[in-house]
N, C-alpha and C positions, 0 to 999 in steps of 0.2 A: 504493500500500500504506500510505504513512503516514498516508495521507488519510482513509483508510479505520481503520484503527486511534485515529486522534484523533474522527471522528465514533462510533465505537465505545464511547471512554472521555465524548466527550461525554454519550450515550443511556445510560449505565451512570449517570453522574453525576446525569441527570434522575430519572432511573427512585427511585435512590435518594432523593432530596430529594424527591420527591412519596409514597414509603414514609412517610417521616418524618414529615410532613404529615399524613397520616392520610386522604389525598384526591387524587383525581385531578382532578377537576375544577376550573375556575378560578376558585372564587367561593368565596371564604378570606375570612368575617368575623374581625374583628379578638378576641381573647382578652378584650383590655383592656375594648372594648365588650361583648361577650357571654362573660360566663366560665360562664355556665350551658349545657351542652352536654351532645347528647340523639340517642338513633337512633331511630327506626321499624323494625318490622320484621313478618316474617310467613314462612310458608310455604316463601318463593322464599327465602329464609336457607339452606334445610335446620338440623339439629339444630346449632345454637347450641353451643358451650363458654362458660357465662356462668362460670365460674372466669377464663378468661382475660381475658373483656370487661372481667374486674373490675380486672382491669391499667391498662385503660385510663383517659381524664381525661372518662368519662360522667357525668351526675347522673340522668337519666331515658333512658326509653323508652315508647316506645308499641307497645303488640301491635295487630296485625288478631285479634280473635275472630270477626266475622262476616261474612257479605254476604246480600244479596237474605232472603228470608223461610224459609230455613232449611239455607245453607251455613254452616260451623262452621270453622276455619281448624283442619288437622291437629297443628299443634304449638300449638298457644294454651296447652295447659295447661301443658306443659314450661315454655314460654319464658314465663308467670304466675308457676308458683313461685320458680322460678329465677331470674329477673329481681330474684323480691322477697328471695331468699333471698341473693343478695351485695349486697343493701341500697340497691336500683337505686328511685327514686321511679317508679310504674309506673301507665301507663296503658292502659285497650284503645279500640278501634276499629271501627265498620264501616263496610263499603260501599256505603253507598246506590245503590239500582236505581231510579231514576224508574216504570219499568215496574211495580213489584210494588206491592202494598199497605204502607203507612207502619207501621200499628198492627202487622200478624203482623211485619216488619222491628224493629222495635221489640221485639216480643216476643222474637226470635228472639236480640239480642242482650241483653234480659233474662235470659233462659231459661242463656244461657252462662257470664254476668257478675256472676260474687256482689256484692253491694253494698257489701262491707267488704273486698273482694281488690286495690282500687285507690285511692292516695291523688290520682290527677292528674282531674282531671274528662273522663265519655265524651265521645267524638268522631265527630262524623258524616262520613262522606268525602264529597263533593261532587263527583265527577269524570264526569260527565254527558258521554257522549259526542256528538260532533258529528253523527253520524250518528242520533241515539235514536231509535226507533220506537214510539211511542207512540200512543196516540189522546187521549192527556189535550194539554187546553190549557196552556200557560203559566202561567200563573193557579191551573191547578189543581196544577200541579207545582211552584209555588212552594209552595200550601198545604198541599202533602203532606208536604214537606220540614220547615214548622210543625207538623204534626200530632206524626211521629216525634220532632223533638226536646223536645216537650212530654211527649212518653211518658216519654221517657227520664229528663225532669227531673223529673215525677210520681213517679217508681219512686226514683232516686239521691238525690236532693233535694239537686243541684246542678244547676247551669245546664251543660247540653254544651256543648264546643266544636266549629267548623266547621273542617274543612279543606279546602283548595279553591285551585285554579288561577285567574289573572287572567279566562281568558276567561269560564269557569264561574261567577264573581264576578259580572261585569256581567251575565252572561246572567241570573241566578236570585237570585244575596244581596245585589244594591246597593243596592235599592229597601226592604229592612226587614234583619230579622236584627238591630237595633241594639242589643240587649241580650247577645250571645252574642260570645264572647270570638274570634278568628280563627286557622289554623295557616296560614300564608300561602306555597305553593310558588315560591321564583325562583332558578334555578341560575343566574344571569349578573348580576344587580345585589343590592342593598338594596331590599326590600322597600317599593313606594310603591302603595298602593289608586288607581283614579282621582278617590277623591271625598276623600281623604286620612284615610279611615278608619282606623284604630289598630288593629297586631296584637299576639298577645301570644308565638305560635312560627314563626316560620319554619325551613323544611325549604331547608336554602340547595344541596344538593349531591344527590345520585345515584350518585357516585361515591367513597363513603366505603370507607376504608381498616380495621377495627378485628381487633384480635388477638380470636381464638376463631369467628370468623365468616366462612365461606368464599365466596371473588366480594366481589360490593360492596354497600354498604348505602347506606343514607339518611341524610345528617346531618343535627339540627337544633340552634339552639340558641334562648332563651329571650329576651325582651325586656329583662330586668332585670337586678339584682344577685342574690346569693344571699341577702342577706334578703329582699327584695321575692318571692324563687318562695318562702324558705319560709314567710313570712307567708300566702303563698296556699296552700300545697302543700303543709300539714302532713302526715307520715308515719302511716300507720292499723297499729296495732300488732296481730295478730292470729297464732294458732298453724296455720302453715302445711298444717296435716294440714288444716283448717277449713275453709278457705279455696275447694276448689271441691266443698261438700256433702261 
């Protein structure tokens, strides 16, 4: 019984100290080294309380608005204004299909994504499954991958960012992409490319803890200091009524 009651207070003591944390998982970059810190989100959140997020020690986020050539993420608009409305630096996202065409993909997160609703530059997701089915070559799915972020930089008149898994990396971004900034996934270490290529976000967790947000999120934080993001990340001032048409 006592044994039992001390592993009791043990698990109670864990439980607590990883609340605090803000994270279940085990890959806790350091404050000191990244004080810039950021969620991802979408969909699988359900309806967000950004009052409450705004409790918390975030500086940014990133929305999913789109996927493939014309999925539209259900809450994108909420969690846009909202995001930008307790003063959250805000970015969106979509999810690249190898399968579908690059330009309607492009359009489609055109189409969602006003030009002046985000001060973080778009992001293309890169999560290409192991299994794809395609009939395009290599080659030409790397060039599809170029095609869409050129759209995207046509339209925004910023350069996008990639984000993307180690295996996904060598498979399709190693060999070019050298111009475009990286969002780099590792829930177990510090982030190292194999060719030592330089990122500018890593998404360190999966098991992120934040008040207003129910289940678990995504954390990331930023490469720099807080001048360094907002020398790059200046805030786009706009009247939220404007903002999606």
């Amino acid at each position: 019984m006592k044994n039992n009651i001390k592993r009791y207070f043990i698990a109670f003591g864990l439980i607590i100290t990883f609340l605090s944390c803000g994270d279940l998982g085990s890959n806790r970059p350091s404050k000191e080294t990244y004080p810039i810190r950021g969620i991802d989100v979408s969909h699988h959140q359900g309806r967000i309380d950004w009052d409450d997020v705004s409790e918390e020690d975030i500086t940014f986020v990133y929305i999913k608005a789109t996927e493939g050539e014309n999925f539209r993420d259900s809450l994108f608009a909420h969690n846009l204004l909202n995001a930008r409305r307790i003063g959250l630096k805000v970015g969106a996202y979509h999810y690249y299909l190898a399968s579908k065409d690059p330009v309607k993909q492009a359009y489609n997160f055109i189409s969602n994504v006003p030009k002046m609703s985000v001060s973080l530059p778009p992001v293309l997701d890169i999560e290409l499954p192991a299994d794809l089915k395609t009939e395009k070559t290599h080659s030409q799915i790397v060039s599809e991958i170029y095609t869409c972020l050129k759209e995207l930089e046509k339209h925004y008149r910023k350069k996008p960012g990639i984000y993307t898994d180690y295996v996904n990396y060598d498979n399709y971004l190693k060999s070019g992409f050298t111009e475009y900034e990286f969002w780099i996934r590792d829930i177990y270490d510090t982030p190292q490319f194999s060719d030592g290529r330089s990122w500018s976000f890593w998404q360190h967790s999966d098991k992120g803890l934040v008040k207003g947000i129910s289940g678990l999120v995504d954390l990331n934080v930023f490469s720099g200091n807080r001048s360094k993001f907002d020398s790059l990340y200046n805030p786009v001032h706009l009247d939220s009524a404007k903002i999606l048409h």
